[in-house]
TIPANU-584157 format. One record per residue (C-alpha): residue in one letter; x, y, z. Coordinates in Angstrom, 1 decimal, padded with zeros to 4 digits. Example, Ala and Ser with C-alpha at 12.3 -4.5 7.8 and 13.67 -1.06 7.14 Angstrom:
REM residues 2
('A' (012.3 -004.5 007.8));
('S' (013.7 -001.1 007.1));
This chain:
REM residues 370
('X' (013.5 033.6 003.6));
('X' (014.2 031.0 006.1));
('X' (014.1 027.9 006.2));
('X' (011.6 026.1 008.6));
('X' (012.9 023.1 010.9));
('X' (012.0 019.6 009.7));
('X' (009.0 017.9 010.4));
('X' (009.6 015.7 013.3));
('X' (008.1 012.1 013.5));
('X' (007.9 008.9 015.5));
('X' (007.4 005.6 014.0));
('X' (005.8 003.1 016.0));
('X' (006.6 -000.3 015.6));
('X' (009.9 -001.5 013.8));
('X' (009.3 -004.5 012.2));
('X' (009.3 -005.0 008.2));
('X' (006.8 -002.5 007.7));
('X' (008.6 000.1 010.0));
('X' (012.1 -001.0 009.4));
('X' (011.8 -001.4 005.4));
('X' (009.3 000.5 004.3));
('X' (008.2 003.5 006.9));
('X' (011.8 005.1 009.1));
('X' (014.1 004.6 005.9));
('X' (011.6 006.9 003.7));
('X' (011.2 009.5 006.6));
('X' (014.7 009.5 006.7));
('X' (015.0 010.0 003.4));
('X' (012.6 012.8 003.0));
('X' (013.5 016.6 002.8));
('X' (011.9 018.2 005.8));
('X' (011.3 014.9 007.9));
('X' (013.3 014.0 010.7));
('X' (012.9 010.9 012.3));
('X' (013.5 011.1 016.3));
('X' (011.5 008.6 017.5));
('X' (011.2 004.7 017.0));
('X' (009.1 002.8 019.4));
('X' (009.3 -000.8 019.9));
('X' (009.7 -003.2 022.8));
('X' (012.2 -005.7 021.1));
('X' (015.6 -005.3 022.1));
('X' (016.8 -006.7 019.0));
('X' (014.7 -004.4 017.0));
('X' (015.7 -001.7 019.4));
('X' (019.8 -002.6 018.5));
('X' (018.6 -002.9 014.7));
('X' (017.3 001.2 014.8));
('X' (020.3 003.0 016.8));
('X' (022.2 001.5 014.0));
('X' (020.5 002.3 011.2));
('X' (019.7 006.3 012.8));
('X' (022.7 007.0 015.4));
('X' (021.2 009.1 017.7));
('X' (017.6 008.4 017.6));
('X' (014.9 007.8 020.6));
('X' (014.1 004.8 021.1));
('X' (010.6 004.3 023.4));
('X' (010.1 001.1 024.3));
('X' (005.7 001.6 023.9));
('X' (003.0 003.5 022.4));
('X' (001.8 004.4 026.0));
('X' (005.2 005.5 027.0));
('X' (005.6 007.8 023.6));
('X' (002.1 009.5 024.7));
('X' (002.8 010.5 027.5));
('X' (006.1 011.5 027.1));
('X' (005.3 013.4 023.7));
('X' (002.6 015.6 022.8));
('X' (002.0 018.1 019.4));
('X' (004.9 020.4 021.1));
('X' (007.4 017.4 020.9));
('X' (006.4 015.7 017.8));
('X' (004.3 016.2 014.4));
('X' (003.6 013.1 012.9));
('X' (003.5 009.7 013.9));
('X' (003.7 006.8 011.6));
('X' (001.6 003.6 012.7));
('X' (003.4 000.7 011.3));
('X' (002.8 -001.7 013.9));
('X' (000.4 -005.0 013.6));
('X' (-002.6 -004.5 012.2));
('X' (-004.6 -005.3 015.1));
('X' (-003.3 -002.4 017.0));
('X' (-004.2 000.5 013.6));
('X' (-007.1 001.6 015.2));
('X' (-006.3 002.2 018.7));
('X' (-002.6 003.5 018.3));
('X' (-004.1 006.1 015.7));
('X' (-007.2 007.1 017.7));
('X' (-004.3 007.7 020.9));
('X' (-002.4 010.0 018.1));
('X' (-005.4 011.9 017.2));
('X' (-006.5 012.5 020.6));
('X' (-002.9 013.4 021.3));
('X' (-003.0 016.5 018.9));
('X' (-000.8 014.3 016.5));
('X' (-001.4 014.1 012.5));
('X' (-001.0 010.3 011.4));
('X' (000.0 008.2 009.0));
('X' (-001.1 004.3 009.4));
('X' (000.2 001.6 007.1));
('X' (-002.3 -000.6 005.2));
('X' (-005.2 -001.8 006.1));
('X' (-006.5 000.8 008.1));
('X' (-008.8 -001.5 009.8));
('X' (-011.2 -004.5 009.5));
('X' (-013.9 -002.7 008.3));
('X' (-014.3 000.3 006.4));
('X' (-017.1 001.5 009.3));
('X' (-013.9 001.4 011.7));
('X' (-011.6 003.5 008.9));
('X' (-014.8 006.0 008.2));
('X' (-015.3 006.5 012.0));
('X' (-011.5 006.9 012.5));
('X' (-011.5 009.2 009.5));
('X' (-014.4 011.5 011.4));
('X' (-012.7 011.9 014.1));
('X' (-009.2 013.1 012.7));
('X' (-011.3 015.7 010.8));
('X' (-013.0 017.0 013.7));
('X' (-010.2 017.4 015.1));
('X' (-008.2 019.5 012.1));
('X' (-005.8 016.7 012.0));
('X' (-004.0 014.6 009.0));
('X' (-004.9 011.0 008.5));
('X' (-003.5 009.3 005.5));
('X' (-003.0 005.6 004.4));
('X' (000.6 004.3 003.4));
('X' (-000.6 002.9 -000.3));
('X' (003.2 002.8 -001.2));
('X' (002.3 000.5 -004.4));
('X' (000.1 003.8 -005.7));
('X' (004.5 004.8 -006.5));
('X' (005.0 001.5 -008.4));
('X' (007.4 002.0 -011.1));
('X' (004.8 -000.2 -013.4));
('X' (001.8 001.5 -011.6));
('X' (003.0 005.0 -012.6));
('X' (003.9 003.8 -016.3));
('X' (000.4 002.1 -016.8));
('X' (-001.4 005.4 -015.0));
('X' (000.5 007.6 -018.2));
('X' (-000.7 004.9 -021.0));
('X' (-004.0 005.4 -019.8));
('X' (-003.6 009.3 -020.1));
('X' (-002.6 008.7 -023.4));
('X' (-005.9 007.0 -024.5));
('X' (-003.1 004.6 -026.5));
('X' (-004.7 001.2 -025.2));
('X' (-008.2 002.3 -026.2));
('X' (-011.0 001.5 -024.3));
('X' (-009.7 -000.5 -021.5));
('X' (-011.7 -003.2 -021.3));
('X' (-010.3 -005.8 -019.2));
('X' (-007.3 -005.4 -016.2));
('X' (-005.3 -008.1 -014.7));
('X' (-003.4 -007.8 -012.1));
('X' (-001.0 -010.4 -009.6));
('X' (000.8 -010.1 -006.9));
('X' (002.4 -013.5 -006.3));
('X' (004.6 -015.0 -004.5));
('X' (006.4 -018.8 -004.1));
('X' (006.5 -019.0 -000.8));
('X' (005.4 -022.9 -000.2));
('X' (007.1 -022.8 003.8));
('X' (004.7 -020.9 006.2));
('X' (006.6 -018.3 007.9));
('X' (004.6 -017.7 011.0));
('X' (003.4 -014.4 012.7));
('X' (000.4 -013.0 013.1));
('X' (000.3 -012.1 008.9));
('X' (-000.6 -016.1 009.0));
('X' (-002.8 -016.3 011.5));
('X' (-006.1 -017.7 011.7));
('X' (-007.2 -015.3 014.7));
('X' (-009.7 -012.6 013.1));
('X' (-008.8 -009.8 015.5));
('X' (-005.4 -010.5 013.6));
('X' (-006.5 -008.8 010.3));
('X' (-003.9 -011.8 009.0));
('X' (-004.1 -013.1 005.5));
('X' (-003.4 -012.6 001.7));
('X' (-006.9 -010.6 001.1));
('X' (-006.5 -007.5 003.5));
('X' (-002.6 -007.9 002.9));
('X' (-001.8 -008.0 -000.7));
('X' (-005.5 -007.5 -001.6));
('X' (-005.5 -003.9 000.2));
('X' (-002.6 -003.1 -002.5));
('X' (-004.2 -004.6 -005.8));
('X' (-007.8 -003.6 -004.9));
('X' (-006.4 -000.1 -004.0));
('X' (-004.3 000.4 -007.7));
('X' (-007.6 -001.1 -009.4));
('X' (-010.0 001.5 -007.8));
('X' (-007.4 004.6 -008.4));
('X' (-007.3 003.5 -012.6));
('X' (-010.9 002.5 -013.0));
('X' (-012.7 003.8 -010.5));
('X' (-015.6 002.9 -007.8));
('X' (-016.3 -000.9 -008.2));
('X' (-020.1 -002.3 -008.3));
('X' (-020.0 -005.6 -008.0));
('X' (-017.6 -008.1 -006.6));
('X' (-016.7 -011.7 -006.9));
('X' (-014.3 -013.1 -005.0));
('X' (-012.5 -016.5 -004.6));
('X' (-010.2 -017.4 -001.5));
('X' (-008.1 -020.7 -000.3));
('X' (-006.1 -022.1 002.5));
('X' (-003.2 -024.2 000.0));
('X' (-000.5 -024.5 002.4));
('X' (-000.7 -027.7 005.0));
('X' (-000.9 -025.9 008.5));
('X' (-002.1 -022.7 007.0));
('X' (-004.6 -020.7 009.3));
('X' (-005.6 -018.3 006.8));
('X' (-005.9 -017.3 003.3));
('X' (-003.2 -017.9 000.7));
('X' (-004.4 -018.4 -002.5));
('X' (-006.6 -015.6 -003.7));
('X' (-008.8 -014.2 -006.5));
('X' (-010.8 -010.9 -006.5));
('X' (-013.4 -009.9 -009.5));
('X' (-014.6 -006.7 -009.9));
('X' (-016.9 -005.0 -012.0));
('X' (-016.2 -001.0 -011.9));
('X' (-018.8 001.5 -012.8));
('X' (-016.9 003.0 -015.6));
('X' (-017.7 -000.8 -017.7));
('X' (-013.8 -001.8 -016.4));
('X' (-013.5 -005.6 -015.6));
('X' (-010.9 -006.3 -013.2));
('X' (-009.2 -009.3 -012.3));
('X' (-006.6 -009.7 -009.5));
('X' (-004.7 -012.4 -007.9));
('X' (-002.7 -012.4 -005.0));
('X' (-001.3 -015.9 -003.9));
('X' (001.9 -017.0 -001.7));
('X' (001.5 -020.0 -003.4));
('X' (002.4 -019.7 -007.1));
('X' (005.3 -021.8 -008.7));
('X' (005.0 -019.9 -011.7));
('X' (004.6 -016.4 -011.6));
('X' (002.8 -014.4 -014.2));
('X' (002.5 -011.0 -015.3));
('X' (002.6 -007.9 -012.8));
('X' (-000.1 -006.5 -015.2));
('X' (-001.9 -007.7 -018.2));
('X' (-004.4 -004.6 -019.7));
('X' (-006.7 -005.4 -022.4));
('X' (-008.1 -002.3 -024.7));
('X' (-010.1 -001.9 -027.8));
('X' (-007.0 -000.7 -029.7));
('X' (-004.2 -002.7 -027.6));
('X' (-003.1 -003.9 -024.7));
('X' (000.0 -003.7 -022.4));
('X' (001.6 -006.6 -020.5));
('X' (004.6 -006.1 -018.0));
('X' (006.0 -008.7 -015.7));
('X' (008.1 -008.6 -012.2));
('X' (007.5 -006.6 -009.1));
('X' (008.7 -002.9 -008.5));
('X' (012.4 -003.1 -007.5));
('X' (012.3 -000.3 -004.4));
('X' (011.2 -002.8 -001.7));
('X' (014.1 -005.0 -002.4));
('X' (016.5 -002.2 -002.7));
('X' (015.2 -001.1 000.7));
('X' (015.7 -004.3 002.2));
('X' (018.9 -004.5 000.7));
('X' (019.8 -001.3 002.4));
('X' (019.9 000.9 -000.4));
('X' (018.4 004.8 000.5));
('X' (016.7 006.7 -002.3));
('X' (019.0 010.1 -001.3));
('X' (021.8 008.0 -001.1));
('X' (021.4 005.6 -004.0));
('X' (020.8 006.9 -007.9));
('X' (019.0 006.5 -010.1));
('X' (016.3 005.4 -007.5));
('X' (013.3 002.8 -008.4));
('X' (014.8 002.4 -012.0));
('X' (014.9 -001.1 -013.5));
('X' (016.6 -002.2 -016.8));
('X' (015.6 -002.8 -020.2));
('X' (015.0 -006.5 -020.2));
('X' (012.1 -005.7 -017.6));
('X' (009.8 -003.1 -019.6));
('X' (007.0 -004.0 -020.4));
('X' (005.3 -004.3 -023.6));
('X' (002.7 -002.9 -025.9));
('X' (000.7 -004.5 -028.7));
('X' (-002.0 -007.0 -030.4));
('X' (-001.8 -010.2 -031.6));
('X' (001.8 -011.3 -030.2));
('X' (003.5 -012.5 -027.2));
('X' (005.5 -010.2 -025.2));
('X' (007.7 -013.4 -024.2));
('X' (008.7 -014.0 -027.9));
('X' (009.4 -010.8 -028.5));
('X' (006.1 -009.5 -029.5));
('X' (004.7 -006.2 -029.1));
('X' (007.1 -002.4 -028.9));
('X' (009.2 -002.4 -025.6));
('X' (007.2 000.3 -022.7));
('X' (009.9 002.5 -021.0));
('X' (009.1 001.9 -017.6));
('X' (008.6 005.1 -015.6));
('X' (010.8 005.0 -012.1));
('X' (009.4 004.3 -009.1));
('X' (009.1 006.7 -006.6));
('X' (008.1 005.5 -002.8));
('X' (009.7 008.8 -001.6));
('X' (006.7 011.1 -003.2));
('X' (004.0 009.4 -000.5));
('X' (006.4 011.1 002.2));
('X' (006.9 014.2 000.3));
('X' (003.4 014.4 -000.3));
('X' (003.0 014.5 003.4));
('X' (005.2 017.0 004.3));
('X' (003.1 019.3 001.8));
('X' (000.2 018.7 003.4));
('X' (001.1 019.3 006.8));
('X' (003.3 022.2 005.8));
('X' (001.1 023.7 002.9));
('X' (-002.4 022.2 003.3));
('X' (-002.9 020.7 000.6));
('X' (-004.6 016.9 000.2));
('X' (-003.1 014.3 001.5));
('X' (-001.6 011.5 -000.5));
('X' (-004.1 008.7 000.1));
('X' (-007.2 009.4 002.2));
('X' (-008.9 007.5 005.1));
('X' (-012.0 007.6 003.4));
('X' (-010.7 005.9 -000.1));
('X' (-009.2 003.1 001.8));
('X' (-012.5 002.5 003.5));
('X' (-013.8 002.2 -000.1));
('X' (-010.9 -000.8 -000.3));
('X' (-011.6 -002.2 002.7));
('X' (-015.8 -002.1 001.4));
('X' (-014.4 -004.2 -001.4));
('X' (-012.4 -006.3 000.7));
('X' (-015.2 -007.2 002.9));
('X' (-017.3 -008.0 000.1));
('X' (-014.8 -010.3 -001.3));
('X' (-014.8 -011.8 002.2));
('X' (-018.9 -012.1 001.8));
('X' (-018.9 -013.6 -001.8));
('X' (-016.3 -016.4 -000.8));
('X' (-018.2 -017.9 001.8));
('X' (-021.4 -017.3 000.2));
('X' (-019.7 -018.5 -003.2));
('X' (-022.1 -015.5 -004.7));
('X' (-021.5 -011.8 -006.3));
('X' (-021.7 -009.1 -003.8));
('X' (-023.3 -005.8 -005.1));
('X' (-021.6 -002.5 -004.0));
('X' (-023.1 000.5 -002.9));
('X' (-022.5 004.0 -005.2));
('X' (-020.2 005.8 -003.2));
('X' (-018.2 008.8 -004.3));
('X' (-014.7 008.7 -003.2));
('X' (-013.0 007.4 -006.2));
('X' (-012.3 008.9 -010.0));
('X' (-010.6 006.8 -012.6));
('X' (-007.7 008.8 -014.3));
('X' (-009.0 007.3 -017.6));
């Protein structure tokens, strides 16, 4: 039986979405190839022949289109700023070309539906880079609830919080609305998205947002309430302004509840340049960070019976892709379930300048896995 040529795919845009997170994982994948990067910057441009001798550099999206087409390519990865998600994917689809697009899609979920349609009448993959779905403390939570060991989950708390008091420019700050810029669509597309995936479709949310920093443009400070349809309360924070961090997640069930604290190790390693083919034993992280389970006790005194924490795996949303172009089979992360995030978003968006609870539509996109 023989063995069928990689995949081969073209990231556009090589910034730290493209350069961290999206060509090293390609690269990393069995049956990917990465032949193309595209980006304007020479720096950037230097920065990829180094990391992938021999690789194509195309110095714009226009230029890769009509230079490539579905004979010369099969994927294209969409990491570039979030303004331009919607147009460079719509030129891939109409291209003939399966796409991945980093997070958020869009602005609105109407644009992510809409884009969404159109890949499926064309026969084409569209899937969403959720990489935090391969969370090492993600994945462990996702087999407690499995287990049924917490209970009836009752209450979920999530952060994802930074101390980043200097503002660091870039269109992720800015004010500009055609910018998609700010903590909400950034951080929020990753905490609302984990929240949906446990518990399911939300119902109502409640949101809180700030500007902390002095000179800030946009949101930094940031609270999201939701109430799911399955009874689940959940409460998440994202904030580049917090001097003292708290846990990853807290869960709170009828029977127990589980507390862990730090973030996932693999984007550091990645920045680091660490390669998850290269470097074993890939998204593991050591004793002292598991998390803990129990009632009544402090997991920062000692309380509680240490969690093994279940390795992280970024490399399985690539994988996952392959299959699906190769085999058929679902994608990893849909279109249409990060329109359902970016519904949420929106809302939160509504209910902090209205300072009022936003009621969601019952849409069907979404299962909890407990």
């Amino acid at each position: 039986m023989s063995i069928p040529p990689p995949l081969r795919v073209a990231v556009i845009g090589y910034g730290m979405a493209g350069s961290v997170f999206h060509a090293p994982l390609v690269a990393s994948t069995e049956g990917l190839v990465l032949v193309t990067v595209v980006t304007g910057n020479p720096e950037r441009q230097a920065r990829a022949r180094a990391e992938f001798p021999g690789i194509r550099i195309t110095s714009s999206p226009e230029e890769l289109f009509t230079r490539s087409s579905a004979a010369d390519l099969d994927l294209v990865v969409v990491a570039s700023p979030n303004k331009t998600h919607v147009p460079l994917a719509t030129a891939a689809l109409d291209a003939g070309l399966p796409v991945v697009v980093d997070k958020p899609v869009a602005g609105t979920a109407a644009e992510t539906r809409a884009l969404a349609a159109r890949a499926e009448e064309r026969g084409l993959l569209l899937s969403v880079f959720q990489n935090r779905r391969w969370d090492n403390d993600f994945l462990t939570l996702r087999a407690l609830l499995a287990t049924g060991d917490l209970g009836e989950v009752r209450r979920f708390e999530s952060r994802f919080e930074w101390w980043r008091p200097q503002l660091e420019g870039g269109w992720r700050e800015s004010g500009a609305p055609e910018e998609i810029g700010g903590l909400l669509y950034d951080l929020g597309s990753h905490v609302v998205d984990q929240a949906l995936v446990l518990f399911g479709p939300a119902v109502r949310v409640y949101a809180e947002t700030d500007v902390r920093r002095p000179g800030a443009q946009t949101d930094d400070d940031t609270f999201i309430a939701l109430t799911h349809a399955s009874g689940v309360r959940s409460h998440l924070y994202v904030s580049a302004t917090a001097a003292q961090l708290g846990p990853r997640f807290r869960v709170l069930g009828s029977e127990t509840g589980y507390v862990k604290y730090g973030l996932d190790p693999q984007e550091m390693a990645l920045r680091e340049g660490r390669r998850p083919r290269q470097d074993a034993p890939w998204g593991a992280e050591p004793e002292a960070s598991w998390g803990r389970i129990g009632s009544g006790e402090s997991p920062l005194t000692g309380g509680g019976i240490p969690v093994p924490t279940a390795p992280g795996d970024y490399p399985a949303y690539y994988s996952a892709v392959a299959a699906a172009l190769r085999e058929g089979t679902p994608p990893p992360v849909t279109a249409y379930e990060a329109a359902d995030t970016l519904d949420v978003l929106e809302a939160a968006r509504r209910s902090t300048h209205g300072g009022v609870m936003i009621q969601l539509p019952s849409r069907g996109s979404w299962r909890a896995t407990a």
